[in-house]
C-alpha positions as CSV (number, residue, x, y, z in Angstrom):
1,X,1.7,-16.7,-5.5
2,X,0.5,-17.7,-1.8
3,X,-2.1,-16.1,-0.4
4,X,-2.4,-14.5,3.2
5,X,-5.0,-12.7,5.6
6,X,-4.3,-9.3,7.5
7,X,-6.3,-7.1,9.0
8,X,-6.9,-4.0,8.2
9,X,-8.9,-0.5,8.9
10,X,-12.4,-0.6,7.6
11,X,-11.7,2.5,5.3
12,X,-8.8,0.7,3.6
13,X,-10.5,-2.8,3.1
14,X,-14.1,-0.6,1.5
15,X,-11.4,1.4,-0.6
16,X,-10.1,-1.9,-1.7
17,X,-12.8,-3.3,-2.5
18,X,-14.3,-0.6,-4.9
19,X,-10.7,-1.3,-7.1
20,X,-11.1,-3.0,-10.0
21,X,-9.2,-6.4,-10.3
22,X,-6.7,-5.0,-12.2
23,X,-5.7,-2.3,-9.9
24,X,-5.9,-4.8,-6.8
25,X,-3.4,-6.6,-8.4
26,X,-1.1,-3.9,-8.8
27,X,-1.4,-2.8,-5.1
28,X,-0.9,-6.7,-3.8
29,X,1.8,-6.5,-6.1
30,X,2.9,-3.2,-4.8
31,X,3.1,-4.4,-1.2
32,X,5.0,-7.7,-2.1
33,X,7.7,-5.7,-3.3
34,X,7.8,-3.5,-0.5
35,X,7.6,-6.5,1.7
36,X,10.2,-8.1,-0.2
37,X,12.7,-4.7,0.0
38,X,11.8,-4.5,4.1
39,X,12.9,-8.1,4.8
40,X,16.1,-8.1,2.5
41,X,17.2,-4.4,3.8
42,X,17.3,-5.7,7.5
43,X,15.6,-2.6,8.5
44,X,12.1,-2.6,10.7
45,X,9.0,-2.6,8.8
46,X,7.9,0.4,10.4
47,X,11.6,2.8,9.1
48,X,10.2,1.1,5.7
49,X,7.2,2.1,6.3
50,X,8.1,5.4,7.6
51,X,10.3,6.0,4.3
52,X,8.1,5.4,2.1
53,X,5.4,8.0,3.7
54,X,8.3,10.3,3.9
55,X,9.0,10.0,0.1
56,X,5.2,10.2,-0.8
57,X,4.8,13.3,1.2
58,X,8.0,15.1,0.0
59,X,6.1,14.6,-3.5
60,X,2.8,15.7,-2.8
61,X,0.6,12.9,-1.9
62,X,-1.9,14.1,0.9
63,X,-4.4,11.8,2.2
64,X,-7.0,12.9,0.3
65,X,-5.3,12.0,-3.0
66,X,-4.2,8.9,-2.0
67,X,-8.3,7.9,-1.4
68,X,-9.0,9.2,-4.8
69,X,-6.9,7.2,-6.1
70,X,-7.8,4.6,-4.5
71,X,-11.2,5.0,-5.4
72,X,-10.9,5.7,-9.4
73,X,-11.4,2.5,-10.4
């Protein structure tokens, strides 16, 4: 594993931060495979991106859910 630095908005990094270790993990392992899956499909980060809002939308994520879940920790 190598780690790297981003930046990010506040919100996300103090919704982050209330995870517990094992659920960081998962979402740094989360975004390496979508990382992984943006560079190999040749497509711009941002149509990933896009997709993969698309797809959590069409199933009923909403905002607000996503910071709960963020937050149960």
């Amino acid at each position: 594993m190598e780690q790297i630095t981003f930046q990010i908005d506040e919100e996300a990094a103090r919704a982050f931060k209330t995870l517990s270790l094992n659920d960081r993990r998962k979402l740094e392992t989360l975004i390496s495979i979508r990382l992984i899956e943006a560079d190999k499909s040749k497509n711009s980060l941002k149509k990933v991106m896009s997709e993969i809002s698309r797809k959590a939308q069409k199933r009923g994520l909403t905002s607000d859910m996503l910071e709960s879940m963020l937050n149960e920790g």
